[in-house]
C-alpha positions in Angstrom: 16.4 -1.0 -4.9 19.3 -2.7 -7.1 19.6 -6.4 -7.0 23.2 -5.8 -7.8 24.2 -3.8 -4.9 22.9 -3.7 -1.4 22.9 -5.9 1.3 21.4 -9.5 1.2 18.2 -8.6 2.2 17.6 -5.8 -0.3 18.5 -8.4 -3.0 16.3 -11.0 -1.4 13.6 -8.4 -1.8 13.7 -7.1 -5.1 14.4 -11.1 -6.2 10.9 -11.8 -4.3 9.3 -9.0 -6.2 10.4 -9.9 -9.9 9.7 -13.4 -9.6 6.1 -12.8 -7.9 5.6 -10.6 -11.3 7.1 -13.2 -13.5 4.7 -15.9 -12.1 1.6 -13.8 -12.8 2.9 -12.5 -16.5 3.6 -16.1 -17.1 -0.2 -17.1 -16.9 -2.3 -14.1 -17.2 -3.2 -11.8 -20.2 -1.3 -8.4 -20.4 -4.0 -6.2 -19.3 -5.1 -9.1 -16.8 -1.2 -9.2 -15.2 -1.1 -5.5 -15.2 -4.1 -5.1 -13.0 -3.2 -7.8 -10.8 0.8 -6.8 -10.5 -0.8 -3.2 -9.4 -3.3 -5.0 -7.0 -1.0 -7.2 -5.3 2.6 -5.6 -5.8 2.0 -2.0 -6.4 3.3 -2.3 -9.9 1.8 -0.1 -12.4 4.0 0.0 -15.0 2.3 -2.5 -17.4 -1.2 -1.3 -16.7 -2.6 0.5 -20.2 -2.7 4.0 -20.4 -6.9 3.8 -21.1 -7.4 1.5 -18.5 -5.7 3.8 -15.3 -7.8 6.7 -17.2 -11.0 4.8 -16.7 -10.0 4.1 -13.1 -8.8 7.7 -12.6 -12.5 9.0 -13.7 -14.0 6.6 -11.9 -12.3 7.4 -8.4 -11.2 4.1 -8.4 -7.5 4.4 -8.6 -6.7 4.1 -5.0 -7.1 0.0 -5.8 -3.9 0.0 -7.4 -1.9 1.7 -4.7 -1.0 -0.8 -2.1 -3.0 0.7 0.7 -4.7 -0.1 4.2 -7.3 -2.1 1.5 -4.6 -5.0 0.3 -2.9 -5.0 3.3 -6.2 -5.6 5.3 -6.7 -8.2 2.6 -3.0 -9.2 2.8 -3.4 -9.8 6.5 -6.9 -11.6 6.6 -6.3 -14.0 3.9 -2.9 -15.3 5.9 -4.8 -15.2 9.3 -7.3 -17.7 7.9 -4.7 -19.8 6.2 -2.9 -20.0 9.5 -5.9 -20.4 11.3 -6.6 -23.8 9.3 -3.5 -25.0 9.5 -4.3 -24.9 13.5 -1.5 -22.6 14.4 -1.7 -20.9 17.8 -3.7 -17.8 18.6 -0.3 -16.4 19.4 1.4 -18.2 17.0 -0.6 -17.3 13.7 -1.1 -13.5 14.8 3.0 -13.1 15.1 3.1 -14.8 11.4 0.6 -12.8 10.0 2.8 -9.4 11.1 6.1 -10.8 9.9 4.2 -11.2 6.2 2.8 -8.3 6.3 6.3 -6.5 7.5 7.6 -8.6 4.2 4.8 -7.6 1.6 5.3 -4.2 2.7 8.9 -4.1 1.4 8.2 -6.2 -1.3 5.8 -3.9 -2.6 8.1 -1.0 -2.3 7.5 0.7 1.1 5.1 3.5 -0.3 3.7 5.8 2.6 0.2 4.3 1.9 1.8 0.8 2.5 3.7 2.1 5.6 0.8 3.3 7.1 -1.4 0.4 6.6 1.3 -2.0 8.1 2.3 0.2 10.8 -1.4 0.3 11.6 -2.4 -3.3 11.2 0.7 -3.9 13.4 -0.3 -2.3 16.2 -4.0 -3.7 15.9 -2.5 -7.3 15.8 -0.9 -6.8 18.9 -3.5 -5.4 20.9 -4.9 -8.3 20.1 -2.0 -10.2 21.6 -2.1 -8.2 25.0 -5.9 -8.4 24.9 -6.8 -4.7 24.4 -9.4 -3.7 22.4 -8.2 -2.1 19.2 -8.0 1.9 18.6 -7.7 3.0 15.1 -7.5 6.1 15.9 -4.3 5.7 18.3 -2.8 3.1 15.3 -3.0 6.0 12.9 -1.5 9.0 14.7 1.2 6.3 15.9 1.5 5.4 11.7 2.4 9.8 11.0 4.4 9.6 13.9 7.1 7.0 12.5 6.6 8.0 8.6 6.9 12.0 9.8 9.8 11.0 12.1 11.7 9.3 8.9 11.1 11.4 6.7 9.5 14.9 7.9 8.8 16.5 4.4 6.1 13.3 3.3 3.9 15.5 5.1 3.9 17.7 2.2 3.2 15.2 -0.2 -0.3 14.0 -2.5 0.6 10.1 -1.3 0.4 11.1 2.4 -2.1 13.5 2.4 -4.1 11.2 0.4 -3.5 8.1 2.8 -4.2 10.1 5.9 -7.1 11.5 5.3 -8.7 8.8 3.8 -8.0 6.9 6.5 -8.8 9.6 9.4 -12.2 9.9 7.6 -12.9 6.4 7.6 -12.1 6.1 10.9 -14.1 9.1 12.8 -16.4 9.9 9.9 -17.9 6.3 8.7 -19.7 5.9 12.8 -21.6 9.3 11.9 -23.2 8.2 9.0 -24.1 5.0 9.8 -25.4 6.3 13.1 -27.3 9.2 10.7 -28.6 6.2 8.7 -29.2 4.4 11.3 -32.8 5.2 11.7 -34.2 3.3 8.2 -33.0 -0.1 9.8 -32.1 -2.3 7.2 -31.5 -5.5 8.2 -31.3 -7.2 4.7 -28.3 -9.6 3.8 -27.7 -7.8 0.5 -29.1 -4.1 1.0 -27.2 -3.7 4.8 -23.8 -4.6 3.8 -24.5 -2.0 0.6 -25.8 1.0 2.9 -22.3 -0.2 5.0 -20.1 0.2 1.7 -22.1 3.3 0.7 -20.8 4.9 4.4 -17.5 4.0 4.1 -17.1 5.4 0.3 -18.8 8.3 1.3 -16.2 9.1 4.4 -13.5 8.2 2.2 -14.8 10.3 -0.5 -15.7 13.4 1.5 -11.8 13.2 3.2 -10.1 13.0 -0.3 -12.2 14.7 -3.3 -10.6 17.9 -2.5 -7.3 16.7 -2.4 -7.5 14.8 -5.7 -9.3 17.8 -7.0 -6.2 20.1 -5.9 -3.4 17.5 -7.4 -5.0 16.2 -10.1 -7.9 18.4 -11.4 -10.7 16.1 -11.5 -13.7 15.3 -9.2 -15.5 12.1 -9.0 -18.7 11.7 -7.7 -20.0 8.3 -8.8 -16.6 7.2 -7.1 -19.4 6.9 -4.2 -21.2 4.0 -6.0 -18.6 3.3 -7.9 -16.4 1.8 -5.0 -19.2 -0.3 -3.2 -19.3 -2.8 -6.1 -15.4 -2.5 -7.4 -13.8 -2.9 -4.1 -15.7 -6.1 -3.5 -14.1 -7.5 -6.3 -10.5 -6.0 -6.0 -10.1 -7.8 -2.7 -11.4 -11.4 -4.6 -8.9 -10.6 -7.5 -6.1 -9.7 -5.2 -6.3 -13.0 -3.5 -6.1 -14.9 -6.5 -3.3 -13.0 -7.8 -1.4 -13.8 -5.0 -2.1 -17.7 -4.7 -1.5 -17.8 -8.6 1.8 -15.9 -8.0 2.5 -18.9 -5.5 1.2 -21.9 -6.4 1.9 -21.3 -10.3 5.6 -22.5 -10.1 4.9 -25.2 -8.0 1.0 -26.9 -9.4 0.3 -25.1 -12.3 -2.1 -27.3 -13.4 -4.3 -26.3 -10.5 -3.5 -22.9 -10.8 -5.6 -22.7 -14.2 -8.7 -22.8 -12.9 -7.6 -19.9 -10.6 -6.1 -18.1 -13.9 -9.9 -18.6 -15.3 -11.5 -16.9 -12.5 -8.8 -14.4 -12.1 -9.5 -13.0 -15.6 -12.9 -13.7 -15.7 -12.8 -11.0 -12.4 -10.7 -8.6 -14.6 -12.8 -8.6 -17.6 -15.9 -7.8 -15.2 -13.9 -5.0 -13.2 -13.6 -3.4 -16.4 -16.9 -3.6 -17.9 -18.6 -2.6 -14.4 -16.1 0.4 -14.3 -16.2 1.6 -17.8 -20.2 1.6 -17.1 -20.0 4.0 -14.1 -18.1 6.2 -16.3 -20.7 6.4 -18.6 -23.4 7.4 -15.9 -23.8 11.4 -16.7 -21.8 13.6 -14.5 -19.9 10.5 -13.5 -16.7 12.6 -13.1 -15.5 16.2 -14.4 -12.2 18.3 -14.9 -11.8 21.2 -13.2 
């Protein structure tokens, strides 16, 4: 995408993206900017070399590729904000697809990001017509459109990657929580663990052979790994997106925001470079 060339709305996209990333450079710490640029816009490009290595050993680098995890953020996040500012059922559920049609461009259209919107899309207006919501049916409908643009992405790590992460979180996670079903854990902490622990596992089991083809490396604390990180990528993504928009406008109140925001970063970081750590945490193949 050139700003220079193009039609308007190309330019009023790649115009959204820089200043979005100038407003979180602006406030943040490098390695704290880079993170949250990957997190929120799918920018990686100022992320240190050590830090994505950490996150690559950990199996934790899928957090900054804008996937069905930020837009699921993305699109909760705006349906609560709409929802307090009393907009309409209707009303708040047709916003909250036209942002998430906008973030996708904005954070470059990646197959991962596609996929997510095309999905979250079609949920949202189920919703509208009142029928209950297949995943299943959103994600075949998701390869559909991306295969019918563009038939060789079949071919590639991004989409074999999304897919199948998502296919195995979709028809895998049920199995295992109905296989774990029997210890009944009702706790408030130790449920919503075993919960995460199912849906790393399914993403994990759909995916390690497919990172271990592309990239020669296997992961297996990734299973632990994710139940804490994720958690806390979804809080920092959220605050790198209302720093990015409040900044220019009160950035006085944006600094306590910018205190927790980095405060998030730092402890991603520790908490990751300590699963790394654990023995047989990850290994090249």
């Amino acid at each position: 995408l050139n700003r220079e060339r193009g039609f308007s709305l190309r330019r009023l996209i790649v115009n959204s993206r820089q200043k979005l990333g100038q407003a979180i450079c602006s406030c943040l710490s490098p390695v704290a900017s880079g993170i949250n640029k990957a997190m929120f816009l799918g920018d990686k490009r100022d992320i240190p070399p050590n830090v994505f290595l950490a996150m690559s050993q950990s199996g934790t680098a899928h957090l900054l590729v804008i996937s069905g995890f930020h837009v699921g953020v993305i699109a909760f996040f705006c349906m609560l904000i709409f929802k307090i500012a009393r907009l309409p059922f209707l009303a708040r559920t047709i916003a909250v697809i036209l942002v998430l049609i906008g973030y996708c461009f904005i954070t470059g259209a990646a197959i991962p990001a596609i996929r997510a919107t095309i999905m979250a899309i079609f949920i949202l207006i189920g919703l509208i017509v009142k029928r209950s919501p297949q995943q299943g049916r959103a994600l075949l409908l998701a390869a559909f459109f991306i295969l019918l643009m563009d038939p060789q992405a079949v071919f590639s790590a991004s989409f074999q990657l999304s897919f199948f992460s998502a296919a195995s979180i979709i028809w895998l996670c049920p199995l295992l929580k109905l296989f774990f079903s029997p210890l009944r854990i009702r706790s408030q902490i130790f449920k919503p663990m075993l919960d995460g622990f199912c849906v790393s596992l399914s993403a994990w089991v759909g995916t390690f052979w497919i990172i271990a083809y592309y990239f020669r490396i296997i992961s297996p604390v990734a299973l632990v790994a994710n139940i804490f990180l994720v958690p806390l990528a979804g809080i920092i993504t959220i605050l790198g997106l209302l720093v990015a928009l409040l900044n220019p406008l009160v950035p006085g109140f944006t600094a306590y925001l910018v205190s927790a925001n980095e405060f998030l970063v730092f402890s991603f970081l520790k908490l990751n470079n300590i699963f790394i750590k654990i023995p047989l945490a990850y290994f090249y193949l």
